[in-house]
N, C-alpha and C positions, 0 to 999 in steps of 0.2 A: 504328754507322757505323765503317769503316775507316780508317787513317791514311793520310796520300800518301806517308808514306817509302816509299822501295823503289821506287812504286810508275813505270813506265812512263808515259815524255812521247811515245809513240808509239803507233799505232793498237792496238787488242788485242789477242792472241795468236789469238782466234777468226779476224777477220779477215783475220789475215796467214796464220794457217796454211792457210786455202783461196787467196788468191791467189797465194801465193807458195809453193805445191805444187807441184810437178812435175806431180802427176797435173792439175794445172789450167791447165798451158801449152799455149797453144792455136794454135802454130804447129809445124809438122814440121822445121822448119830453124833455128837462133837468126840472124836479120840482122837486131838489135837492136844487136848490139855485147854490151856486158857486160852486159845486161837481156833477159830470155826475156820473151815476152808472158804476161800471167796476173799478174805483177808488181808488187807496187808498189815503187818507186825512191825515189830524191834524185835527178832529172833537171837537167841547166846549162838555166838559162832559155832562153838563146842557142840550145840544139834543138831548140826547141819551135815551131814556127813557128804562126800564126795559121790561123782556119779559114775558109775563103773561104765556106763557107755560114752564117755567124753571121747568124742575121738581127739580131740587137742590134748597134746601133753608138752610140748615145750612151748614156756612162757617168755619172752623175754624181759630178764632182770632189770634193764634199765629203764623200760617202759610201767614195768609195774613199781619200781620203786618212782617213778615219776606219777603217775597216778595214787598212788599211796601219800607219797607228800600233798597231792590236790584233796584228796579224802581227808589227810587230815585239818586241810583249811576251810574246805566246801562240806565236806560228808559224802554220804552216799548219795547222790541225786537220781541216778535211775536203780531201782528195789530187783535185788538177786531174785530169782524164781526160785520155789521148794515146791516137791511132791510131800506130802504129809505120807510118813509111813505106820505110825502111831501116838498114841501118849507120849508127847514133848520129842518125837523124833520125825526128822525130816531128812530129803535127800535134794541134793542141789541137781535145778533144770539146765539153768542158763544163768549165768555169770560169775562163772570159777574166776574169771581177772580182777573181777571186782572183790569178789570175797578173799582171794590172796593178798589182795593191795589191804583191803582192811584189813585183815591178820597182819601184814607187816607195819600197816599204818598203828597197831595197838590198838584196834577195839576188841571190842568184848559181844557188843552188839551190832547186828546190819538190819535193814528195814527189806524186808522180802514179801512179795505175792505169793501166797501158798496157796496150792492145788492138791488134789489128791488123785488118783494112779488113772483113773479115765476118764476126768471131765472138759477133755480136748471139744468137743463138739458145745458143748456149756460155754466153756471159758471163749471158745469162737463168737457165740450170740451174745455172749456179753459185751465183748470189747467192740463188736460192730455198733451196738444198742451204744454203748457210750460214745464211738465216737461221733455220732449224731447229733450229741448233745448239743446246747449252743453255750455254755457256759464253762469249757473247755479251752488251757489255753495252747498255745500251741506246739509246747512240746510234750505235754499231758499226751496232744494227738499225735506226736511224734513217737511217745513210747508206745501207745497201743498199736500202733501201723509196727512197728519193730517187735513187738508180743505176738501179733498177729503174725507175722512173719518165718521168725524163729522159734515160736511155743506152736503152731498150728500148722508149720510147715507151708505154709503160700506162700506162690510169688508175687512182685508184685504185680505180676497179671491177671493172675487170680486174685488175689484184694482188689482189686482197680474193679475186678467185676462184682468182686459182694459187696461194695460198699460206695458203688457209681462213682467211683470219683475219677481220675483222671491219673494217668503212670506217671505225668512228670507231675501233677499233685504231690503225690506220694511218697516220689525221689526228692522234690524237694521240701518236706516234714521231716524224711529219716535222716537229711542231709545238716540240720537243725543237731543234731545227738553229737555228729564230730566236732563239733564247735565246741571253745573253751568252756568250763566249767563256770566258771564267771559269766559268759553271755550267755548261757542258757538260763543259769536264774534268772540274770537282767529280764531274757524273755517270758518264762516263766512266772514272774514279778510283776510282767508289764508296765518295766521299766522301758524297755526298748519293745516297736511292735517284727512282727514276720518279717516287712518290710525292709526294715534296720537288718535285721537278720540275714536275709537275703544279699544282700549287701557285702556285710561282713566274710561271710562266707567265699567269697571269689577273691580274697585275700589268700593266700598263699600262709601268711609270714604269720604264727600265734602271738607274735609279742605286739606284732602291729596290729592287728586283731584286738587286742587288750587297748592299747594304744586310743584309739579311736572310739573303743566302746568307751572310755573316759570320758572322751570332745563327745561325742554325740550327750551323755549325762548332763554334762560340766553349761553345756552353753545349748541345750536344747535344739538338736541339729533336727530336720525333717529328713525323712528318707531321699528326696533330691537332692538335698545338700550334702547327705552322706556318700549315696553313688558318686556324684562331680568330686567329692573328695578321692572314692576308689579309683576313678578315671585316671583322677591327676598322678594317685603315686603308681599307675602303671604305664603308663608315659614317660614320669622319671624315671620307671627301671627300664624302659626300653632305650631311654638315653643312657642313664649308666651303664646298660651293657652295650650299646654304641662308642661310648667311649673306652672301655675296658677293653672293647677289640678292638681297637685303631692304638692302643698303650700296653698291646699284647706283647709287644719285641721286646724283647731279652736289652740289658741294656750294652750286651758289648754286639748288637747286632744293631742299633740307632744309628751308626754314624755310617756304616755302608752305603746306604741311597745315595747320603753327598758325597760320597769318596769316588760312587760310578760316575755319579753324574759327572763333577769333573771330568773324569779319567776320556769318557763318551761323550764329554759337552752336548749334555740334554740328560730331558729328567728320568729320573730310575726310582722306580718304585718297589720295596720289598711287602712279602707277606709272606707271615707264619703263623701256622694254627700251633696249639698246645701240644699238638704231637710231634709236631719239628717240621710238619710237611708245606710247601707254600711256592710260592713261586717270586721271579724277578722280572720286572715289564720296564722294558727299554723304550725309549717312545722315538719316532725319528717323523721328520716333516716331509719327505719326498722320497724317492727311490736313489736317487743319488747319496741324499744323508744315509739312509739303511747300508748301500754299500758303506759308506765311508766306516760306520758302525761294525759294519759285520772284518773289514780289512783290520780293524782297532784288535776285534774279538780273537783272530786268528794269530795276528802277531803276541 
């Protein structure tokens, strides 16, 4: 695994060098201002105006104020979309959460993809053209499969057929984006590889998540050793909730079992779910005990 010195807090060199080509500017005139379309920028929030066709309008406040505090210790890692609508004015595509969270987070600036009002079929051959590349890492290929998606409107069905690759390919690239902000640079970094990623991923728990991307840094884990690691604390949690549910009973309901038992000389067993619902199992050794049981139960 590779160190982060040196290494770029900006998108990868694959990525930028197709949209910030020339040969991938996709207007015949610059009325952008100081940004050609095909672009990616550091655009003033202030020009970005909203998109009258969002159909999303309730955000929720705790998740964006949570992503706001990761903005402001990460940045922006995946670039808001803008249509160019003239000189220094733009209209937001895709990523009003993001650009909220930065407005709350206090920037001034966000780094955005700008397009202009019809180059949906362009911005398609380009992002397939890139992800071809072999110099791409793999959440570079993550966002373009998510651009291509959500800017081009495919499923991944249709991507799976323009770009031969395979649905759970696909699923598991865009699956790469839910992951903490921390592991995707690590990935992006090529600090940690897909591999590690993959991995991480079938954790449940973000903190443990974070947890482990440490240990994998810290002592140079291989992807085997990371899985056997995932294995093991899902094992434990199937113990912990093994034992969680046999230490489910209330505690002024503990001492019943031994109270019947007595009472029925043989063993009694309670169970109750969270709801209060469960039952009581009397155990007896012959058909003579059963009466003797059932003669106890009546009296």
């Amino acid at each position: 695994m590779s160190s982060t010195k040196g290494k770029k807090k900006a998108l990868g060199r694959g990525l930028e060098a197709i949209l910030q080509s020339p040969e991938t500017d996709i207007t015949a005139v610059d009325i952008s201002g100081n940004y050609v379309a095909g672009a990616i920028a550091e655009l003033d929030i202030e020009k970005i105006e909203a998109n009258p066709f969002q159909p999303r309008t309730d955000f929720d406040e705790q998740n964006l104020k949570e992503l706001a505090d990761s903005i402001k210790v990460q940045g922006v890692i995946q670039p808001v979309t803008v249509r160019k609508l003239g000189f220094e004015k733009y209209q937001l595509i895709a990523g009003e959460r993001r650009l909220r969270a930065s407005q709350m987070a206090g920037l001034h600036r966000i780094p955005a993809y700008i397009r202009v009002a019809n180059d949906e079929q362009m911005l398609e051959m380009a992002l397939i053209e890139n992800i071809h590349r072999h110099d791409l890492n793999s959440i570079e290929v993550a966002i373009s499969y998510a651009r291509l998606i959500e800017e081009c409107k495919l499923t991944q069905e249709k991507l799976s057929e323009r770009i031969g690759k395979n649905r759970s390919t696909i699923s598991n690239f865009l699956r790469l984006l839910k992951l903490p902000p921390e592991i995707q640079i690590a990935i992006r970094d090529e600090v940690i590889s897909m591999g590690h990623a993959r991995a991480l991923i079938t954790i449940n728990d973000e903190e443990t998540q974070i947890k482990l991307l440490k240990k994998i840094i810290t002592e140079g884990l291989n992807v085997r050793q990371v899985e056997s690691l995932v294995r093991e604390l899902g094992n434990n949690k199937k113990t912990e909730k093994k034992n969680i549910a046999k230490s489910s009973l209330p505690e002024k309901f503990k001492k019943i079992p031994a109270e019947l038992s007595n009472k029925f000389n043989s063993k009694v067993s309670l169970k109750r779910n969270n709801k209060g619902k469960g039952s009581i199992v009397i155990s007896f050794n012959s058909d003579d005990d059963l009466k003797r049981i059932l003669n106890l139960i009546k009296d």
